[in-house]
C-alpha positions as CSV (number, residue, x, y, z in Angstrom):
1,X,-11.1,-8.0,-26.7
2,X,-9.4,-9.8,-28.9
3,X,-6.6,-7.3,-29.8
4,X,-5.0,-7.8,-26.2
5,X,-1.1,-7.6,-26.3
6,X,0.0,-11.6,-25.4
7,X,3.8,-10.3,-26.3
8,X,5.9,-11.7,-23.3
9,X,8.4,-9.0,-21.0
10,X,10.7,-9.0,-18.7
11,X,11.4,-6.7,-15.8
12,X,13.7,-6.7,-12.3
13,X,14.7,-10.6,-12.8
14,X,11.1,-11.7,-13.9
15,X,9.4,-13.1,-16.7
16,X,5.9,-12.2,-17.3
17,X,3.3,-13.9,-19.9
18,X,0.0,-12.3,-20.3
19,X,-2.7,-14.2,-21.7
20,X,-5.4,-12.9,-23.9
21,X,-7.9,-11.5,-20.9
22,X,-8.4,-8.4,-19.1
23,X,-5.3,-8.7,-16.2
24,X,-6.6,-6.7,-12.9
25,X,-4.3,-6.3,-9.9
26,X,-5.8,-4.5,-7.0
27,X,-4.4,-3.2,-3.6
28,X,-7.3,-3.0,-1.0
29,X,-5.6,-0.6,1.3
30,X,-5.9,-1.4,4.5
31,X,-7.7,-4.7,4.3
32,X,-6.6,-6.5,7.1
33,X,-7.3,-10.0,6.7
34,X,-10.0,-9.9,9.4
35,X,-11.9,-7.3,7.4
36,X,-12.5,-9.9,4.2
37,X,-13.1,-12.8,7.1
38,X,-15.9,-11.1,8.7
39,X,-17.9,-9.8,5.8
40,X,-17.4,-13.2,4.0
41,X,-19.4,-14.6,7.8
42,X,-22.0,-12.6,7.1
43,X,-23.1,-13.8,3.6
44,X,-21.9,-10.6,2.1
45,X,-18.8,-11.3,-0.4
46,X,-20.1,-13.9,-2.4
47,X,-17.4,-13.3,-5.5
48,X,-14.6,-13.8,-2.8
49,X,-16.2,-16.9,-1.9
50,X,-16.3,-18.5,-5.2
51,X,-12.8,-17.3,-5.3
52,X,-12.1,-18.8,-2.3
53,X,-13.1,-22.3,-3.5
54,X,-12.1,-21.9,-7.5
55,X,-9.5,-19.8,-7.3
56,X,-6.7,-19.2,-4.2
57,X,-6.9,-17.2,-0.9
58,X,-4.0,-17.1,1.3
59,X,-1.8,-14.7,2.9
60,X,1.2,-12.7,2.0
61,X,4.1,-11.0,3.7
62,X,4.3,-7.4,2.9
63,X,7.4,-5.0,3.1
64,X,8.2,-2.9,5.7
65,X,7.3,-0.2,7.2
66,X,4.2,-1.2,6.4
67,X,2.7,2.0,4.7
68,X,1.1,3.0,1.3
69,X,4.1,4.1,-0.7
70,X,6.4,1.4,0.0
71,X,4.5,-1.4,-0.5
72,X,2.6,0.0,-4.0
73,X,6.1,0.9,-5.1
74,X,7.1,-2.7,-4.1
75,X,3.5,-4.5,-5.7
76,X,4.4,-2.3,-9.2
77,X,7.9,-3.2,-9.6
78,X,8.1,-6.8,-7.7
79,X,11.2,-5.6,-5.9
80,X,12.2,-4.6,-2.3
81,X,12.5,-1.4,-1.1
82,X,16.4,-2.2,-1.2
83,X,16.0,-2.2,-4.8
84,X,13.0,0.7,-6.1
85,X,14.2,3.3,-2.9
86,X,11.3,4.1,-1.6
87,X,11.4,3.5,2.3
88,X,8.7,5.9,3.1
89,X,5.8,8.4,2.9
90,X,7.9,11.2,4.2
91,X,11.6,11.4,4.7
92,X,14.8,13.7,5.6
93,X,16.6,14.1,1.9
94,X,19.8,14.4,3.0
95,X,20.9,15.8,-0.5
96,X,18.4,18.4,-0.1
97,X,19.0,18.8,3.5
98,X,15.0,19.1,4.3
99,X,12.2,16.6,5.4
100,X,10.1,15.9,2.6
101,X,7.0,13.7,0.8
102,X,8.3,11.4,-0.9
103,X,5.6,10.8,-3.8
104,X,7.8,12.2,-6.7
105,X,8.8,9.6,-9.3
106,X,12.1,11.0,-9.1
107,X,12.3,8.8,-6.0
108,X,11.7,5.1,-7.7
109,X,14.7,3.9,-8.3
110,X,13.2,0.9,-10.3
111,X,11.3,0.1,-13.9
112,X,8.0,-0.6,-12.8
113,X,5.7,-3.7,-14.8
114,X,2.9,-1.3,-16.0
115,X,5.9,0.8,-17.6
116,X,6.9,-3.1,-18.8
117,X,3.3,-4.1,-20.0
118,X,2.9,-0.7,-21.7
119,X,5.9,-1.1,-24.0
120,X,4.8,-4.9,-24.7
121,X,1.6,-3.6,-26.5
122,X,-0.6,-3.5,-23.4
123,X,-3.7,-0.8,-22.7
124,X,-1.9,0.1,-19.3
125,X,-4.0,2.1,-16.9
126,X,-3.4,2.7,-13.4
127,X,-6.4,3.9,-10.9
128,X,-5.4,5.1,-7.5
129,X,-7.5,6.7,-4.8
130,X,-4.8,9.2,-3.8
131,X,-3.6,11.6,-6.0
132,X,0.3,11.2,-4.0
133,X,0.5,7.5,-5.5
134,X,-0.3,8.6,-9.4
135,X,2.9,10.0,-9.7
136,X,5.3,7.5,-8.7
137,X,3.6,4.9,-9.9
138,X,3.4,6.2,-13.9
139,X,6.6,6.7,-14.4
140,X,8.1,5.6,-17.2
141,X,4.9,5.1,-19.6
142,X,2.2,7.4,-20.9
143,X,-0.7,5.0,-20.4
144,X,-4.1,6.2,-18.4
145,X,-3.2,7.3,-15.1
146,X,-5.3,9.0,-12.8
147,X,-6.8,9.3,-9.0
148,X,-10.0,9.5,-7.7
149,X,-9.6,12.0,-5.5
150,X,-8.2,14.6,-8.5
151,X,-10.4,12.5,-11.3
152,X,-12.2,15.5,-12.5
153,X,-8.8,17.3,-13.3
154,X,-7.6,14.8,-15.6
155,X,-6.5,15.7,-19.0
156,X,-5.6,13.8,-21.9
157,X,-2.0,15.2,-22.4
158,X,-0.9,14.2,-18.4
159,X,-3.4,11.9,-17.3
160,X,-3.8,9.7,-20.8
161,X,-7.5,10.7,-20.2
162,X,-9.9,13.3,-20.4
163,X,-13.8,13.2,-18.7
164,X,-13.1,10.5,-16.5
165,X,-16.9,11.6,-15.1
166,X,-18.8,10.7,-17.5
167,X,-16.4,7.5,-18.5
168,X,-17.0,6.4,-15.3
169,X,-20.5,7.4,-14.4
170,X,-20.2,8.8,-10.6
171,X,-18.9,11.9,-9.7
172,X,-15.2,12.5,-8.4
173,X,-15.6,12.0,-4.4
174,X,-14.1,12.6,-1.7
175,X,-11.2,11.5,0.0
176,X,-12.2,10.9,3.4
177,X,-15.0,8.0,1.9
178,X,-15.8,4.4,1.2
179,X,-16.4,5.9,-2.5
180,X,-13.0,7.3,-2.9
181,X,-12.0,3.8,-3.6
182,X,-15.3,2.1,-5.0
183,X,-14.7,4.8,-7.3
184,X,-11.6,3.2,-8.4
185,X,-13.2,-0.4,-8.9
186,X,-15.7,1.6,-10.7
187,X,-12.8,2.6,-13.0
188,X,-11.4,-0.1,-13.4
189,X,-14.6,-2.1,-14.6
190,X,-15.3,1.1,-17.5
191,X,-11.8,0.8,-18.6
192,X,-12.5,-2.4,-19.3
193,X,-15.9,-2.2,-20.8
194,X,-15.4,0.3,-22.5
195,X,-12.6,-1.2,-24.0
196,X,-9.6,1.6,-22.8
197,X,-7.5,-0.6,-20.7
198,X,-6.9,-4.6,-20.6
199,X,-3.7,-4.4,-17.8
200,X,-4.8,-2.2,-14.8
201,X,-3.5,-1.7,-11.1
202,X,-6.0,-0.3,-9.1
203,X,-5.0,1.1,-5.5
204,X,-7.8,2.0,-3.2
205,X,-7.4,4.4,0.2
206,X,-7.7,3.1,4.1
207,X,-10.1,5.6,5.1
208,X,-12.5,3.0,6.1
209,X,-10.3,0.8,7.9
210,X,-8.5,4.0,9.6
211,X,-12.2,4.6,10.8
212,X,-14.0,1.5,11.1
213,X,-13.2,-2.2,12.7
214,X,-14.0,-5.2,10.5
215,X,-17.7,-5.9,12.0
216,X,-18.6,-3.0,11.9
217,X,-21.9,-2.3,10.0
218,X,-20.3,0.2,7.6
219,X,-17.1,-1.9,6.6
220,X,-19.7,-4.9,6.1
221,X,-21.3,-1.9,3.4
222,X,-17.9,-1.5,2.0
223,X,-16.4,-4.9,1.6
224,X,-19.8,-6.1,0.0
225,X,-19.4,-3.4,-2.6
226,X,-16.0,-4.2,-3.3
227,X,-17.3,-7.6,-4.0
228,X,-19.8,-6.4,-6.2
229,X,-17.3,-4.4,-8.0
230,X,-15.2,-7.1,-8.4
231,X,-17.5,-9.6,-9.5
232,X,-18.5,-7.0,-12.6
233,X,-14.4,-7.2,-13.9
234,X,-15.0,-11.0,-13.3
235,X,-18.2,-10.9,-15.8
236,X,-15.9,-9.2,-18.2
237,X,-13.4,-11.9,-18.4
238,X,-11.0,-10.4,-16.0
239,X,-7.9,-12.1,-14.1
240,X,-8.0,-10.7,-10.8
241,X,-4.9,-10.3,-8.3
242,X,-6.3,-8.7,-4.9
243,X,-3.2,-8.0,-2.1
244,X,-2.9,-4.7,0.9
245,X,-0.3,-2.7,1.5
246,X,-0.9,-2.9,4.9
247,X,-2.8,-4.1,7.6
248,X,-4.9,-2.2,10.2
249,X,-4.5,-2.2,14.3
250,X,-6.3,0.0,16.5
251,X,-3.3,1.6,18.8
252,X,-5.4,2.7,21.8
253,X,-5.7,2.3,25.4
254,X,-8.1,0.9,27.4
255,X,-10.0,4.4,27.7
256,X,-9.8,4.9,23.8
257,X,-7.1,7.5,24.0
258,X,-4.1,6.9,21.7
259,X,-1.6,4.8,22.6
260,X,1.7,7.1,21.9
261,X,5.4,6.9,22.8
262,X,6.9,10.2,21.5
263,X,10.5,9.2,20.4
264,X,12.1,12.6,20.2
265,X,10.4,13.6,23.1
266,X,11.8,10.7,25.0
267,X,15.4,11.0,23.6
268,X,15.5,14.4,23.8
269,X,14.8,14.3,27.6
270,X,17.7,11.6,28.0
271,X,20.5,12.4,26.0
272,X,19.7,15.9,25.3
273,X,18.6,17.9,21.6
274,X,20.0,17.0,18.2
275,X,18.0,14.5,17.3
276,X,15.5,14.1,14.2
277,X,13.0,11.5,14.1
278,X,11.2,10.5,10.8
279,X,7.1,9.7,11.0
280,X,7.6,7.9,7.7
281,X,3.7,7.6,7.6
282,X,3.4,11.2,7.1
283,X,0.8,12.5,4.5
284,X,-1.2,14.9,3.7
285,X,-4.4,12.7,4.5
286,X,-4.1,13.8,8.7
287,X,-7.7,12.5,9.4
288,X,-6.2,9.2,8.5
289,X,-3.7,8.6,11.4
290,X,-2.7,12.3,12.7
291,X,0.8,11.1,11.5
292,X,1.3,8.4,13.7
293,X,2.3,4.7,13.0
294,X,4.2,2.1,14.5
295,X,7.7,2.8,12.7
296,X,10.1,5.7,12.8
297,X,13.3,6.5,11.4
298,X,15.8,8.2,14.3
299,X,18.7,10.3,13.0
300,X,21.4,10.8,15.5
301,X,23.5,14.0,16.8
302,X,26.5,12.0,17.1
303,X,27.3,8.4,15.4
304,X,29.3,7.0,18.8
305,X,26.0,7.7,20.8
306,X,24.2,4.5,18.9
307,X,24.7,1.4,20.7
308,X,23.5,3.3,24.0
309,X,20.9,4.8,22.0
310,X,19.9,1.5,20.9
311,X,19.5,-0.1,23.9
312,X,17.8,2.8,25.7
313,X,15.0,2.4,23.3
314,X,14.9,-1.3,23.2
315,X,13.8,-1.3,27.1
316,X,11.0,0.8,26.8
317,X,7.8,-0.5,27.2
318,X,5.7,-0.6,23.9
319,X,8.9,-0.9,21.9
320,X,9.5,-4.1,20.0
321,X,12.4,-3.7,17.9
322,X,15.5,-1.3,17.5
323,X,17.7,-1.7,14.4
324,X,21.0,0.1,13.5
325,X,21.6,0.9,9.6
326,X,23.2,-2.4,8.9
327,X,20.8,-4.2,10.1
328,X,17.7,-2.4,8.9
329,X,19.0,-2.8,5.2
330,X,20.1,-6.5,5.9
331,X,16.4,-7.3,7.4
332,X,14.2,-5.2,6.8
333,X,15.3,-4.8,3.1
334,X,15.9,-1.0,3.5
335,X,17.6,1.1,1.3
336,X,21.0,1.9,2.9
337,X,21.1,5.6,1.8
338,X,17.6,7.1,2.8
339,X,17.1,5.9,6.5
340,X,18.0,6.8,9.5
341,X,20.9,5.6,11.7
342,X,18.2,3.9,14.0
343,X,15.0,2.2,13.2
344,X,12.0,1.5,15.7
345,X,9.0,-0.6,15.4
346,X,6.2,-0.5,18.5
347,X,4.2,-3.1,19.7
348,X,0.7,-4.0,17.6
349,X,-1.5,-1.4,20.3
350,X,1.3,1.7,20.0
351,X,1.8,3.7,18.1
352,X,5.3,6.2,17.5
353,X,5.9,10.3,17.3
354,X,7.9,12.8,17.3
355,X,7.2,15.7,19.9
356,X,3.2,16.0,20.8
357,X,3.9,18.9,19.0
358,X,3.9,17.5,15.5
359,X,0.8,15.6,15.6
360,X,-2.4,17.1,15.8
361,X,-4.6,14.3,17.1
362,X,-7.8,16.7,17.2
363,X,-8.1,16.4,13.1
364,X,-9.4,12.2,14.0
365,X,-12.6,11.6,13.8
366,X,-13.1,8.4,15.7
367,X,-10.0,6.7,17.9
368,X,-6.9,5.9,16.3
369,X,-6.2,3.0,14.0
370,X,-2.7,2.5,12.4
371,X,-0.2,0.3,10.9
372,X,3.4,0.6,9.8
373,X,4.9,-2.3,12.2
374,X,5.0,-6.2,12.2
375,X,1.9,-6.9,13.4
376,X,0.7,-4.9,10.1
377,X,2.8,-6.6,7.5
378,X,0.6,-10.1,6.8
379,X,-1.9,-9.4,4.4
380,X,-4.7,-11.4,2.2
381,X,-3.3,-12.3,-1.4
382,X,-5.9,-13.4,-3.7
383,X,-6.3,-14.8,-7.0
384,X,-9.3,-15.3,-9.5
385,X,-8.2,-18.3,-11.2
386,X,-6.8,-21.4,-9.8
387,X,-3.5,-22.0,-9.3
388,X,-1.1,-23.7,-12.0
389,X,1.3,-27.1,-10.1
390,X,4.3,-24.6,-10.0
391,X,2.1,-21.6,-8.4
392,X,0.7,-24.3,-5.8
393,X,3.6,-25.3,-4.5
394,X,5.5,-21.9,-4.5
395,X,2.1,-20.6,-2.4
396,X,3.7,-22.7,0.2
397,X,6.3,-20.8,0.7
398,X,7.4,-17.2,1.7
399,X,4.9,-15.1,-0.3
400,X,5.5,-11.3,-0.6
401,X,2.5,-9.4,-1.7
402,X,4.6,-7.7,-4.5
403,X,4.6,-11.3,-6.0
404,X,0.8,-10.6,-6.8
405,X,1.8,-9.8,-10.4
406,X,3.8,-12.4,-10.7
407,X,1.0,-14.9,-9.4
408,X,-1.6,-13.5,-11.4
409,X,0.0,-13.3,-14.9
410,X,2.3,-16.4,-14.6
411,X,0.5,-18.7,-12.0
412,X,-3.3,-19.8,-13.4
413,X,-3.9,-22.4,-15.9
């Protein structure tokens, strides 16, 4: 491929340098670290474990909450939510005066580096598993973008590309799979072959982790694919970045019932109605979580009723943190205009709702597994290639998973 773009760019206060390979960043939604740990035990990943020696394995400090859209949005642009505005799956617009998904590009605030890469002469192509990440993620380019879970309705005109069937050679599958995202490592590795893309961000879905903990014997099928996949980009001449979004926790009992404090319920009952609590998690993918993770946005009936608000909350069992506005865009990097007046994280076994009636818990298949909180935010970042002096030492430091880009373009030798 030796027509790839090595023009340098610039975007959100970075430099970036692409060499004259195949550049692949990949979220593995979901992937715990635990997940990669125990299939690596069993014999099964043997690309991450050449990785693990030649190249660099650590950890990484993701955004909060901890959920799909705001830490993609984060990975793509290399920016806080502070700065790109997306804080959430789901909001309340308070512009449009009405709760809503928030996978519209008209959201992102920021330039993203595919958008970046695409105007320096790169074959851009973004691959995501759900169809509500394709849209905030390409904006701003008209490189290859498209989903598994919509790939046989991709056309040339909006999607940059047309029979993704047959380019890929597997059927479109479904959502609730493993294949949803082996589908997009498939992708990826086409593009590539095939010569379409040589700068690609590939997303997968958490289905798997949602459903299945790390030893069990259909995440060990799943993470040794993934390793296969990844080893076939590696053949090609790929650099590989792997980071998460997210984490995974199951937020059960001890009798495998979920573990639920239901906010507006609770406040509702002590200080009386007016109150609107935001599930950022919210999605149309209800099998995943039944709406349910362990951060919620809490709108308030009156202003003055906050501090007692605030430490109402902050006693109750399974709640670890309470933050006012200020403070939720001073540490948790928030953005100041599209929260709530109150923001509440839950311990790593709990999980926070709304009213029991929002959530309809019968649509999971298996007990509940979540994320959104603390205890979800460390995730594994990888990279192929080892590690230039400067990359070394700033690994010892405060990584961020949306520095994945970053590392893998700027940091090998």
């Amino acid at each position: 491929m030796s027509s790839i773009s090595t023009q340098e760019f610039s975007i959100n206060h970075r430099t970036y340098n692409p060499i004259n390979q195949p550049i692949v960043v990949i979220c593995l939604d979901g992937s715990a670290d635990e997940y990669l740990d125990t299939t690596m035990a069993h014999g099964r990943m043997p690309n991450l474990q050449k990785i693990h020696v030649a190249g660099y394995r650590g950890m990484a400090r993701g955004v909060l909450p901890s959920f799909t859209n705001v830490n993609n949005s984060s990975i793509v642009s290399g920016v806080t939510p502070a700065v790109h505005g997306i804080c959430g799956n789901f909001l309340w617009d308070k512009t449009k005066d009405q709760e809503v998904m928030m996978n519209s590009a008209e959201y992102l605030r920021a330039e993203t580096i595919m958008a970046a890469a695409y105007k320096a002469g790169r074959k851009v192509a973004i691959v995501t598993a759900k169809e509500k990440l394709r849209d905030i993620l390409s904006k701003g380019w008209k490189g290859i973008a498209f989903s598994s879970e919509k790939a046989s309705q991709a056309q040339l005109d909006t999607h940059g590309i047309e029979n993704v069937e047959d380019v890929v050679g597997y059927p479109t599958p479904p959502i609730y799979s493993g294949e949803a995202s082996l589908f997009v490592l498939r992708s990826g590795t086409a593009l590539i072959q095939k010569g379409m893309a040589d700068f690609l961000y590939l997303s997968l879905t958490d289905f798997m982790q949602h459903t299945y903990e790390p030893d069990a014997p259909e995440s060990l099928d799943f993470y040794e694919q993934i390793d296969t996949e990844i080893g076939k980009m590696l053949a090609l001449g790929a650099v590989i970045g792997a980071t998460a979004d997210h984490g995974m926790n199951a937020k059960q009992r001890e009798d495998g019932s979920p573990n639920v404090i239901y906010i507006e319920t609770l406040l509702e009952e002590k200080f009386g109605v007016g109150f609107r609590v935001i599930c950022p998690i919210t999605d149309p993918y209800v099998k995943h979580h039944g709406a349910l993770g362990s951060y919620v946005a809490v709108h308030l009936p009156r202003l003055d009723m906050s501090d007692e608000v605030q430490a109402f909350l902050q006693a109750q069992e399974g709640i670890t943190e309470v933050h006012d506005k200020k403070n939720a865009v001073r540490l948790l990097e928030q953005p100041e205009d599209r929260i709530g007046d109150l923001i509440v994280l839950s311990a790593r076994n709990v999980v926070l709702g709304r009213t029991p009636a929002h959530h309809d818990l019968s649509a999971l298949d298996v007990g509940l597994r979540s994320h959104g909180g603390r205890y979800e935010e460390m995730v594994p970042f990888i990279i192929s290639h080892q590690l230039n002096d400067e990359y070394r030492h700033k690994a010892r430091g405060d990584v961020r998973n949306f520095d994945i880009f970053d590392f893998t373009i700027n940091g090998i030798n």
